[in-house]
C-alpha positions as CSV (number, residue, x, y, z in Angstrom):
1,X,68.2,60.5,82.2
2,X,64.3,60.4,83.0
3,X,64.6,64.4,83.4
4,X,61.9,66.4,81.4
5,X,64.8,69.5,80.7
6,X,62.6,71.6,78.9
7,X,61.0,73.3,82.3
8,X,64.9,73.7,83.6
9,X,65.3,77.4,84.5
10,X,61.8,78.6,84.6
11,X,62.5,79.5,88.7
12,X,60.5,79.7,91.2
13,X,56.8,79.6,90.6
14,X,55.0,82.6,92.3
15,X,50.8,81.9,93.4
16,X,50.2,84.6,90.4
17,X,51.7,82.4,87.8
18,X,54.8,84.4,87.4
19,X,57.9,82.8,88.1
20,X,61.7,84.0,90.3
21,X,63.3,84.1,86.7
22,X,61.4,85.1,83.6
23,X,63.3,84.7,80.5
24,X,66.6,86.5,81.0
25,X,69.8,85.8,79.8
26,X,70.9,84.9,84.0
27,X,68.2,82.0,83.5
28,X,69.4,80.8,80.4
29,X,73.0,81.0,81.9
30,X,72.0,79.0,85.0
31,X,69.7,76.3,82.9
32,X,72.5,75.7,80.8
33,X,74.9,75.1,83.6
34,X,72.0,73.2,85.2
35,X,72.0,70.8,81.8
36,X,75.9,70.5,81.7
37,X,76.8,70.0,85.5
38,X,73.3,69.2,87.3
39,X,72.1,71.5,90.0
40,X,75.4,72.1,91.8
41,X,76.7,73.7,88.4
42,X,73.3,75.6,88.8
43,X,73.4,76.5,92.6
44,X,77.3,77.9,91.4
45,X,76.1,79.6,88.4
46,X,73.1,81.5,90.7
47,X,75.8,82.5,93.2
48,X,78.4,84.0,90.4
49,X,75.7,85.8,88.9
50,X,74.1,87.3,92.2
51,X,77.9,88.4,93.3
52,X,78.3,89.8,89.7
53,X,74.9,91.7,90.1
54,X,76.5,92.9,93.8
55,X,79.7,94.1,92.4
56,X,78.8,95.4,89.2
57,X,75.8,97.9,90.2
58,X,77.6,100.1,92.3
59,X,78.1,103.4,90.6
60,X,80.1,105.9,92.1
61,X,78.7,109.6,91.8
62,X,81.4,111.8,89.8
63,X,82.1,114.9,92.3
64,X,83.1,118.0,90.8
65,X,85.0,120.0,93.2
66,X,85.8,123.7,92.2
67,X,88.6,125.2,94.1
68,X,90.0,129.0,93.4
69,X,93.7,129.1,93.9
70,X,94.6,132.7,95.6
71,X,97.4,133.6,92.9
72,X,97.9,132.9,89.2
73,X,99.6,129.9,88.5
74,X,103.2,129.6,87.9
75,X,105.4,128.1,85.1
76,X,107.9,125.9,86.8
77,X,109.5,124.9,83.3
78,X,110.6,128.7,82.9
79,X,110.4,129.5,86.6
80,X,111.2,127.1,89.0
81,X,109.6,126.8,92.2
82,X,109.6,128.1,96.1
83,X,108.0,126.9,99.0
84,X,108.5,128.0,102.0
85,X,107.5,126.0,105.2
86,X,108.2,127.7,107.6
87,X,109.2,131.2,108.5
88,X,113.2,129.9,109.0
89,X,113.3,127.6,106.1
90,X,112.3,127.5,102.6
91,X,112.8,125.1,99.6
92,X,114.0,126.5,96.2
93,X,113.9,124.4,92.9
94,X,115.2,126.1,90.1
95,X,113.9,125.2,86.3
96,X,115.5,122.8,84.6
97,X,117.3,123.7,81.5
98,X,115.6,122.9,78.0
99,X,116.9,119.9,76.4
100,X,116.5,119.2,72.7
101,X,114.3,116.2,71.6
102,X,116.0,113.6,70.8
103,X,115.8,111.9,66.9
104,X,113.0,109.0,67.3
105,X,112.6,108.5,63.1
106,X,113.8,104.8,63.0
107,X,116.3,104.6,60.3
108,X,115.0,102.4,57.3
109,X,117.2,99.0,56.3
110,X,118.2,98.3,53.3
């Protein structure tokens, strides 16, 4: 191969001297792949790492939403529950009785 690899993955060169891809670690991904599979491994390698880029960077803002519930909060495990839907009908739920746990120490062999 009459290739000079040593300039592979320097980028674009800009009028100021600066070039598309300083030293990162995207432009030593894409030099390698330019090494091992010639510039369509390169052009791929680009294209993965621009989707990447895409895909990774958006951050979605955490909302905190504060609502204030008009009554105190029940305890369906000792209460139950009601809802009513409509001024004819009405759903009742009543608690479920308490069940003991059940044994989960594994017994040892001998």
């Amino acid at each position: 191969d009459d290739r000079d690899d040593r300039d592979l993955g320097d980028g674009i060169e800009w009028p100021d001297g600066g070039t598309a891809l300083e030293s990162s670690p995207d432009a030593d991904i894409i030099a390698n792949a330019r090494r091992r599979y010639g510039s369509g491994g390169a052009i791929l390698a680009a294209g993965m790492l621009g989707l990447d880029n895409i895909l990774r960077e958006k951050v979605k803002p955490d909302s905190v939403q504060v609502q204030e519930a008009p009554t105190d909060p029940i305890d369906l495990d000792a209460e139950g529950i009601r809802v009513t839907i409509d001024e004819s009908m009405s759903v009742k739920a009543p608690a479920l009785e308490r069940v003991p746990l059940l044994d989960t120490k594994k017994k040892r062999r001998r």
